[in-house]
C-alpha positions, -999 to +999 in steps of 0.1 A: +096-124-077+123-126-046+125-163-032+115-165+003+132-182+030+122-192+062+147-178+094+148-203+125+164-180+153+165-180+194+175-167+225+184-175+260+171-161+290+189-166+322+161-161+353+184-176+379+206-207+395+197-232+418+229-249+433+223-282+461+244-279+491+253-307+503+265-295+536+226-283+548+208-310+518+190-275+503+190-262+471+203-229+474+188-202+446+205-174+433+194-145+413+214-133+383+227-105+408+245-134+422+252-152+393+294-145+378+288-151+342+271-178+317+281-191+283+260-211+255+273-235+237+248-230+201+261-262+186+266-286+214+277-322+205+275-339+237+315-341+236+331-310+247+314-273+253+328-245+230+319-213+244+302-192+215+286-166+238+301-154+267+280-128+295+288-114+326+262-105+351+259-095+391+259-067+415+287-053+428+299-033+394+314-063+375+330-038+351+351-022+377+367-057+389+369-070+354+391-037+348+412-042+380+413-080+372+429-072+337+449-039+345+434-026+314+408+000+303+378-019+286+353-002+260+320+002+283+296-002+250+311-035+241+312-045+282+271-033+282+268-060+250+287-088+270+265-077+300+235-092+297+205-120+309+194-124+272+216-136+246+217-121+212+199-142+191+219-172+171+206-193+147+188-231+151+216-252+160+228-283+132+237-308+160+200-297+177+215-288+210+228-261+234+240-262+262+240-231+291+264-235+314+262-209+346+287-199+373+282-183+405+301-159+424+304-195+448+324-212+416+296-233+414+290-244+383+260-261+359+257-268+327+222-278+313+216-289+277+186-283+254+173-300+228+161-276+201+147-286+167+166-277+135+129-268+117+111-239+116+085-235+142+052-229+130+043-190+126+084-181+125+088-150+103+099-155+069+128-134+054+129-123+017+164-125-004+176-110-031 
């Protein structure tokens, strides 16, 4: 008999940014094509952010100016892993937060945090061990 064990993991999905400008009072929104990169913090402790995942995203072939930005050739299959609006999955974090924070090509920047249970949700999948 192989002991079972229940798995708890997530994802992010980034849809967008909505930014207030204060010069018109509007709430500007931008579309990941407009969107520089985003990072999650999977064990957020209300203290400081540690970036854990790191993504890059927008038009305008990010990969070529990340290439001229650091004078240096860059594996494209690792870049298309980084390059992303879904995070790889991570597991259920101990402190039961994250935090997404989420820059424009404006240098605006938000960071938003989550509160996400440490249990199981009911119908996760179940993972056997050996």
């Amino acid at each position: 008999m192989k002991p079972s064990s229940r798995i708890w993991r997530t994802n992010v999905e980034l849809h967008g940014l909505d930014v207030y400008d204060p010069t018109t009072g509007e709430i500007r929104s931008d579309t990941t094509d407009e969107i520089a990169c985003w990072f999650i913090d999977t064990g957020y402790n209300e203290e400081s952010f540690f970036v854990r995942h790191a993504y890059f995203t927008g038009a305008d072939q990010p990969y070529k100016k990340l290439q001229r930005a650091l004078k240096a050739e860059i594996d494209e299959a690792a870049w298309s892993t980084l390059y992303a609006t879904v995070s790889r999955p991570f597991d259920a974090p101990s402190t039961g937060k994250i935090a997404v924070k989420v820059i424009n090509h404006y240098g605006d920047e938000v960071l938003k945090v989550y509160e996400a249970s440490t249990s199981v949700p009911q119908g996760a999948p179940s993972a056997s061990q050996d």
